[in-house]
N, C-alpha and C positions, 0 to 999 in steps of 0.2 A: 877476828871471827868472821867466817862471809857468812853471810847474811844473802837467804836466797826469799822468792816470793814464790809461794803458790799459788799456780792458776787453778780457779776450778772451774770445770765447765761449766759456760751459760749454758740455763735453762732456758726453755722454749719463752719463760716470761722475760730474761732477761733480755734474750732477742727481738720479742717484738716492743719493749723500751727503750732500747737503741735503736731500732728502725722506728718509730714514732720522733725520738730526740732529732734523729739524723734528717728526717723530713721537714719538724718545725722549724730544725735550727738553717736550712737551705733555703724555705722562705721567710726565713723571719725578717719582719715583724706581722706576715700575712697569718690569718686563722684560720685552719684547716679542720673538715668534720673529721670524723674517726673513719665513715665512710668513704671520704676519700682516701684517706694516708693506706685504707686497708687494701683498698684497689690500687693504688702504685705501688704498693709491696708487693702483691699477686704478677705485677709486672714486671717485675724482680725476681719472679718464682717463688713467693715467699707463700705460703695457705694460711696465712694467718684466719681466724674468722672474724666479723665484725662484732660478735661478743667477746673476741679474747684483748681486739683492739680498744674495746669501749672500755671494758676491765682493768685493761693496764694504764690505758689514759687519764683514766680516773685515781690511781694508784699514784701516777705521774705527778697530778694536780695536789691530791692530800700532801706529796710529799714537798709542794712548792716549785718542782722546776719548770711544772709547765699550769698555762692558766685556762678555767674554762671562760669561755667567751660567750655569754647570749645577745646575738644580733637580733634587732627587730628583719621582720619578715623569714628568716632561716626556719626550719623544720625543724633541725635539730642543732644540738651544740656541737662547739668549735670550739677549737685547740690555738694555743699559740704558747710558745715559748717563753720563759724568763728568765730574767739574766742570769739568775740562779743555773738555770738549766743550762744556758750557753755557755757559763763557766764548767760546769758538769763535765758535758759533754768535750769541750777544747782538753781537758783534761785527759778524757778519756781515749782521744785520737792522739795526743803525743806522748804515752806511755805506752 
């Protein structure tokens, strides 16, 4: 019997958690705010907003693969990857 997979279209959320994975996982083990990753997507032509980046980050974090980070002196939180997520992600680039 073959056996096929359906794709279903990413949504607009599942896009901008691959482009947050795809950033943490480029400097990791560096911590990056949501303000940033949202501004080098926009570089990328991406419109994400910084509420939708904060939103999915935080989504990101509940689910484990990524961690928030409070630095003394920072404004706001920072992101950074876990191994969880790097495995995620490696996954998700050779399929």
């Amino acid at each position: 019997m073959d056996e096929t997979r359906i794709k279903r279209q990413m949504t607009r959320e599942d896009q901008i958690r691959k482009e947050i994975l795809f950033q943490l996982y480029a400097v990791r083990p560096i911590a990056l705010s949501a303000g940033r990753i949202g501004r080098d997507a926009a570089r990328e032509r991406y419109d994400f907003t910084p509420v939708e980046v904060r939103r999915e980050a935080e989504f990101l974090a509940d689910e484990g693969l990524i961690a928030r980070v409070d630095e003394p002196g920072t404004t706001g939180r920072l992101y950074r990857i876990h191994a969880a997520g790097v495995r995620h992600y490696e996954r998700a680039i050779s399929s």
